[in-house]
N, C-alpha and C positions, 0 to 999 in steps of 0.2 A: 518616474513618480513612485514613491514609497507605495509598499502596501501597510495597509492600517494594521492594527493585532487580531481584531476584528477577524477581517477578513482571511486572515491567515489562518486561524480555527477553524474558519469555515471551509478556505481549500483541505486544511489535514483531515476534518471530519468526512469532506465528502471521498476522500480516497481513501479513510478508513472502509467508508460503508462499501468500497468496491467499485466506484466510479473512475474510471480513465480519466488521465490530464489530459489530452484533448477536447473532451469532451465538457470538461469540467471550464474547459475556456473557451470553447464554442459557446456551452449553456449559463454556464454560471456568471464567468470572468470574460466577457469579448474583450473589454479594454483593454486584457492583461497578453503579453505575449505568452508563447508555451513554455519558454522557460525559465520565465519570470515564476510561474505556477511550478515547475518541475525545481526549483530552485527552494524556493519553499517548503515542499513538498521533504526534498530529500535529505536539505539541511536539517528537520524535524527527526528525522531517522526513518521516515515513514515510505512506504514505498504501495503503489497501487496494486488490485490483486492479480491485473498481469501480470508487471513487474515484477511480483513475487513468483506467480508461475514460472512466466522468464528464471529466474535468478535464480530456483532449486531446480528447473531443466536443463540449465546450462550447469547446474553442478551437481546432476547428474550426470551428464555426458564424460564430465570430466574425472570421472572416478577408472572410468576404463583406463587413462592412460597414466594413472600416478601408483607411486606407490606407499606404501603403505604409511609412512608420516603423514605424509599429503592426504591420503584416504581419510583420517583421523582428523585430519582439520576439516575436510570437507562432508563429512557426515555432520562435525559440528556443527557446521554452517547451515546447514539442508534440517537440523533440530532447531536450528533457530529461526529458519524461516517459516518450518512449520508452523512451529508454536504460533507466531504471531499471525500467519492465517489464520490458526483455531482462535485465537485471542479479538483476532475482527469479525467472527461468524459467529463466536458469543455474543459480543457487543453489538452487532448486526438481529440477531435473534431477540434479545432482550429490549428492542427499539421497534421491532415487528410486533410483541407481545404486546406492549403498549400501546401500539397502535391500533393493533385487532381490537385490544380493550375498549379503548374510544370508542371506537366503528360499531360496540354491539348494544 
């Protein structure tokens, strides 16, 4: 079964905010299998903020055994993973403000 575009926002946003696919299809999506959501998910470009842990731990490790080309791609990489954690803990932050706001 298609997912709607709808919905597809709504998986990317909530794995912006830092929600696990699992979770996101226990809670959100039961319908959807997990990698029907991971599918989604990574086609977007988007990656959860494990997955992002994951994927600048695993390329740290891997700094030990390259050398120094390699080094340079994978520092690149670990800049751009960062970035886009700061870039969902902005947009995380800025969605909290708002929300405090209401609440007060």
């Amino acid at each position: 079964m298609p997912i709607s575009e709808k919905d597809k926002k709504k998986m990317i946003g909530l794995v912006k905010e830092g929600k696990i696919i699992s979770k996101i299809c226990a809670e959100d999506f039961p319908d959807k299998e997990y990698w029907e959501i991971y599918e989604v998910v990574y086609s977007a470009g988007e990656m959860s903020s494990r997955g992002l842990k994951r994927a600048v731990s695993n390329r740290l490790k891997a700094l030990d055994n390259s050398n120094k080309a390699e080094r340079k791609k994978i520092t690149n990489e670990i800049s751009d993973l960062v970035w886009k954690l700061y870039e969902n803990h902005k947009s995380n932050q800025k969605k909290l403000d708002s929300i405090r706001k209401l609440l007060q």
